[in-house]
Backbone as CSV, one residue per row, in Angstrom:
resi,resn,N_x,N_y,N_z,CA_x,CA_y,CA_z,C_x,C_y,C_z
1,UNK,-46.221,-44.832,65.598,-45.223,-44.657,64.559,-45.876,-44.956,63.209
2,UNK,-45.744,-44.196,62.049,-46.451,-44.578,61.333,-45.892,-45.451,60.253
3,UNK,-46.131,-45.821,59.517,-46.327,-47.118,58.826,-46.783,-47.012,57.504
4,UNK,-46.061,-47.907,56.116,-46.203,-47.957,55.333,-46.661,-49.414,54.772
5,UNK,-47.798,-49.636,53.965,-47.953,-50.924,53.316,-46.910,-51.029,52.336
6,UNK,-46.257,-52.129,52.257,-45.133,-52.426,51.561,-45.738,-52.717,49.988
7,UNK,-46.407,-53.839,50.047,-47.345,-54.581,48.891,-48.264,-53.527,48.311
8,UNK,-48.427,-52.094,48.953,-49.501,-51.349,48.355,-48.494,-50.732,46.926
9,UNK,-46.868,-49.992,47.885,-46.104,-49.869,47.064,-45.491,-50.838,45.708
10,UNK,-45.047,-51.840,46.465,-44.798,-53.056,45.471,-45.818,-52.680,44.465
11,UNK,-46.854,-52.689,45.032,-48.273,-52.560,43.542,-48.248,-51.417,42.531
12,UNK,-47.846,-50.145,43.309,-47.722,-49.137,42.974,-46.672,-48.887,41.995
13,UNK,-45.610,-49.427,42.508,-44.371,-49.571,41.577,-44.521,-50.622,40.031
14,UNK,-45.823,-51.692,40.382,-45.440,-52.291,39.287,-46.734,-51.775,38.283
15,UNK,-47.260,-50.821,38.535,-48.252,-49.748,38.001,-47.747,-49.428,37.047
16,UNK,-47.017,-48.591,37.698,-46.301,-47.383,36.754,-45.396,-48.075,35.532
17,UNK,-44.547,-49.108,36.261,-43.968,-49.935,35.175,-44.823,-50.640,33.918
18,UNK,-46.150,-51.174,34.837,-46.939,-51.777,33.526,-47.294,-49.982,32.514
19,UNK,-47.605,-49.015,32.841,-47.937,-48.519,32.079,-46.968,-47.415,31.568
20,UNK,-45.579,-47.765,32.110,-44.331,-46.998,30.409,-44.411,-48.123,30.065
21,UNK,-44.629,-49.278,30.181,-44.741,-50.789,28.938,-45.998,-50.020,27.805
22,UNK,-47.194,-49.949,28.431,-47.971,-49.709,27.382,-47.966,-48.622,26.617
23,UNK,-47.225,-47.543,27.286,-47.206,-46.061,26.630,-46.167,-46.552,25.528
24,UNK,-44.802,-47.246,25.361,-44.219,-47.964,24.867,-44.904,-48.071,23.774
25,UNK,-45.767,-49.198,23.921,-46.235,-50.439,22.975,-47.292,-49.678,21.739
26,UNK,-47.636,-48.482,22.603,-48.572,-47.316,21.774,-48.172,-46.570,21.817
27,UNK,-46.687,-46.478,20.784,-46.338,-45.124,21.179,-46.496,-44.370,19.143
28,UNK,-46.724,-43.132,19.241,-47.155,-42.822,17.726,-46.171,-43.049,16.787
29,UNK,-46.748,-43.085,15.641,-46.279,-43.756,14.954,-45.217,-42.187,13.849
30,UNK,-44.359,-42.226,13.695,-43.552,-41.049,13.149,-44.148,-40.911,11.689
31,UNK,-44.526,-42.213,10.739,-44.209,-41.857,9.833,-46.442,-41.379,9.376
32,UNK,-46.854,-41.311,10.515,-48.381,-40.674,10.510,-48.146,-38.894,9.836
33,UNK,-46.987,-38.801,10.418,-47.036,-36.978,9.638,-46.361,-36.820,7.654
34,UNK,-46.328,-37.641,7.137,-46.175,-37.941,5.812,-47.390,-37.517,5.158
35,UNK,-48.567,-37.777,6.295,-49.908,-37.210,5.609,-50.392,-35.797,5.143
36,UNK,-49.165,-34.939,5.945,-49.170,-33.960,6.563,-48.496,-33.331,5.133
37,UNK,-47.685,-34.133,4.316,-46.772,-33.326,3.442,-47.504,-32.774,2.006
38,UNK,-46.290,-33.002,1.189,-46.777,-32.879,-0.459,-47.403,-33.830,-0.747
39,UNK,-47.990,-33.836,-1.768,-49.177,-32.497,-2.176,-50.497,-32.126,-1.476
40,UNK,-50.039,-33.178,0.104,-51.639,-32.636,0.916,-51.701,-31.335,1.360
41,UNK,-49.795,-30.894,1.670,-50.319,-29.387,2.148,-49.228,-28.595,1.924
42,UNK,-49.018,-27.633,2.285,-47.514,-26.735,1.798,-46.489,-27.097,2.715
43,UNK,-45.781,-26.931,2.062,-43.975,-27.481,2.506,-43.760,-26.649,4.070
44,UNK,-44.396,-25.559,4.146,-43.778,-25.015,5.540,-45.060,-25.603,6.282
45,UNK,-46.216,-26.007,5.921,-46.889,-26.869,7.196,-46.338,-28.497,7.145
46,UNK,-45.438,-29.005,6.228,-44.733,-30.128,6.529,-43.505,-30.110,7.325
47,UNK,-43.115,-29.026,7.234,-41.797,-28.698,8.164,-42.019,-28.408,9.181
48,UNK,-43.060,-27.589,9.728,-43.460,-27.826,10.801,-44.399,-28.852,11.711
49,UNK,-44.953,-29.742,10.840,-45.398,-30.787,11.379,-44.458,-31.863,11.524
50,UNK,-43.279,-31.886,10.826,-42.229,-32.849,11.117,-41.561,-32.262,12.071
51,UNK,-41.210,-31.377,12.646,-40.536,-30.433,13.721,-41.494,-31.166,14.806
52,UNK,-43.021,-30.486,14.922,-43.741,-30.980,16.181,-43.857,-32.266,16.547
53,UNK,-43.891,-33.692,15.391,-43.770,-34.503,15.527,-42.409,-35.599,16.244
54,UNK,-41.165,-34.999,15.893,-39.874,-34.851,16.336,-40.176,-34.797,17.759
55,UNK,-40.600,-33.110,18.168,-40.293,-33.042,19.773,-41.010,-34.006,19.797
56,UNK,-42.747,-34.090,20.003,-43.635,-35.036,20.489,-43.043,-36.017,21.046
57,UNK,-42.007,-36.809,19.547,-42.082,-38.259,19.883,-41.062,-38.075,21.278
58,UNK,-39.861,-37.178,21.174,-39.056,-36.827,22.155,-39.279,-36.549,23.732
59,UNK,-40.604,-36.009,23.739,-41.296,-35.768,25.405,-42.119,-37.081,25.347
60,UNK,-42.424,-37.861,24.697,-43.080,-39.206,24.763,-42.334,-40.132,25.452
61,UNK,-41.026,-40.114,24.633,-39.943,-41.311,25.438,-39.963,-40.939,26.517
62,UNK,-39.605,-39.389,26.961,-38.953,-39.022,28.465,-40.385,-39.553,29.558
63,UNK,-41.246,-39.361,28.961,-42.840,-39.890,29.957,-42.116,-41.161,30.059
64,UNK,-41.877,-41.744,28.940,-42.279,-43.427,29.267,-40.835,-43.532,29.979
65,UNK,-39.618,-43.333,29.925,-38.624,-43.411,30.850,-38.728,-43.100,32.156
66,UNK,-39.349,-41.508,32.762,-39.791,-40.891,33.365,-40.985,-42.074,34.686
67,UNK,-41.472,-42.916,33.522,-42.254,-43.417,34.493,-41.488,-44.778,35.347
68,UNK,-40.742,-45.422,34.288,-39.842,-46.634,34.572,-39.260,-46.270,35.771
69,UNK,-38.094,-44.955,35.176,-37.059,-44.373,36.633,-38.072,-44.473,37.671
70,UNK,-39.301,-43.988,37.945,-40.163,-44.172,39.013,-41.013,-45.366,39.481
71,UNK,-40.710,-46.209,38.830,-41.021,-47.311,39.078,-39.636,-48.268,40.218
72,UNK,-38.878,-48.072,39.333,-37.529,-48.617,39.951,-36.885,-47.998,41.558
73,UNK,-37.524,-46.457,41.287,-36.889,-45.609,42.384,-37.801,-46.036,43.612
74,UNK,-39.283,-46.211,43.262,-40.220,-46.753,44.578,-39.852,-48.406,44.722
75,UNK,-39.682,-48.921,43.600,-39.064,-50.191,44.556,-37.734,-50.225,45.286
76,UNK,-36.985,-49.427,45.074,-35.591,-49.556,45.566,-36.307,-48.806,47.289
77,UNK,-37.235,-47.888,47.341,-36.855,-46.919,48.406,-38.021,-48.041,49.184
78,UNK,-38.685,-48.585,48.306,-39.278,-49.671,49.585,-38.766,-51.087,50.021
79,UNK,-38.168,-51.384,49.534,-36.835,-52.149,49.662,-36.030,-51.828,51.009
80,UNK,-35.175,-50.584,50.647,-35.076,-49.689,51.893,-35.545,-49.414,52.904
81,UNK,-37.028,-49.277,53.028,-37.350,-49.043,54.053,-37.865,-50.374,54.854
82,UNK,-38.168,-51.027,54.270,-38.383,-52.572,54.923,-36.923,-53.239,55.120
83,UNK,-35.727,-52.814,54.675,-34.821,-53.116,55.680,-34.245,-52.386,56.893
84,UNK,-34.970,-51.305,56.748,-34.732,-50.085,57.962,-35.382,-50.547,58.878
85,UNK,-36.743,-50.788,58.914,-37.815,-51.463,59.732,-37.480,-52.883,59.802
86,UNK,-36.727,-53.710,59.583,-36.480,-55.328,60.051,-35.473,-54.448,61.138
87,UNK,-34.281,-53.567,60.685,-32.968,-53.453,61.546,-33.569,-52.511,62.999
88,UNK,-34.291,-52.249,62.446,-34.760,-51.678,64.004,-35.535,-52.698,64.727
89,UNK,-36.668,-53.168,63.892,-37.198,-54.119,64.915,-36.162,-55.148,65.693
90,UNK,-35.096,-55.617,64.879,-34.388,-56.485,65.871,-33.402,-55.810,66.802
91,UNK,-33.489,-54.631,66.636,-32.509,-53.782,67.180,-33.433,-53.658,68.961
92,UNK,-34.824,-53.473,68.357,-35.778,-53.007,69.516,-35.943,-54.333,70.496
93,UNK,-35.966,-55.558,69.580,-36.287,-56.433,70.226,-35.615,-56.961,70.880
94,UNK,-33.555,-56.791,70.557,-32.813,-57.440,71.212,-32.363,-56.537,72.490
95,UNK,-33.008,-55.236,72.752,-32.636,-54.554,73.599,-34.094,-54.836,74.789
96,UNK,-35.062,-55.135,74.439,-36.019,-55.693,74.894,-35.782,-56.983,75.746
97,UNK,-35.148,-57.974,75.421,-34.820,-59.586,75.670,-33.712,-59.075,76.590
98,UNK,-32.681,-58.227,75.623,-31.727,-58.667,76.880,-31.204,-57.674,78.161
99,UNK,-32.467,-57.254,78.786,-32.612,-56.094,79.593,-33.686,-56.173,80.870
100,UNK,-33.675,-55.539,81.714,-33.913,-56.304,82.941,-35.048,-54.711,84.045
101,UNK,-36.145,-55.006,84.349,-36.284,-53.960,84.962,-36.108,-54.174,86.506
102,UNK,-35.395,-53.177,86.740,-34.844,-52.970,88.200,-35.623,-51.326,89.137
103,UNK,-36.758,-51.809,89.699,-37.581,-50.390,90.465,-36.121,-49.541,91.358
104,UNK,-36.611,-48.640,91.209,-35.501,-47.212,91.784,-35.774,-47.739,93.257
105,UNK,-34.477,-47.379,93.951,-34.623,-47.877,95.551,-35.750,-47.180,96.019
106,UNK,-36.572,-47.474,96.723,-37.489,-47.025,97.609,-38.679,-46.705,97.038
107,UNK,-39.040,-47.873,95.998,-40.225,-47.614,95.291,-40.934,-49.269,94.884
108,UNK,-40.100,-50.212,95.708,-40.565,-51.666,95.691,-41.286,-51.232,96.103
């Protein structure tokens, strides 16, 4: 039956979490496209560098959320499955203990 390391996940999960913390902590800075404006360059390459900068920062958050939700979702589902695997093992074991083998007549 195969088998999952629990602690590999646990690790795995707190991966991903440490790094939407750091994507977080470095995340760009909005007001870097100001460089971008008057009188460094024309008004429609400031409008569009404030446009690209906008989405950017916008698919940035969803990464760093993106990674959290997946952080949370592998601890919850390993959580889960290590209580699936306790309820069976005692399930296996109490049918084990309290059960008796009896040979088919004519095969003592």
């Amino acid at each position: 039956m195969p088998s999952i390391d629990l602690p590999s996940v646990n690790r795995s999960a707190n991966i991903l979490l440490e790094l939407a913390g750091t994507l977080q902590a470095g995340r760009p800075e909005p007001a870097l496209t100001a460089r971008a404006g008057r009188p460094y360059a024309h008004g429609d390459v400031e409008a569009t560098m404030r446009e690209f900068a906008g989405f950017a920062a916008d698919q940035y958050q969803d990464a760093v959320a993106l990674l959290a939700a997946l952080s949370m979702r592998l601890q919850e589902t390993a959580a889960a499955y290590a209580a699936t695997d306790e309820g069976v093992r005692q399930t296996l074991d109490g049918f084990l203990a309290g059960t008796e083998y009896h040979p088919a007549p004519g095969t003592e």
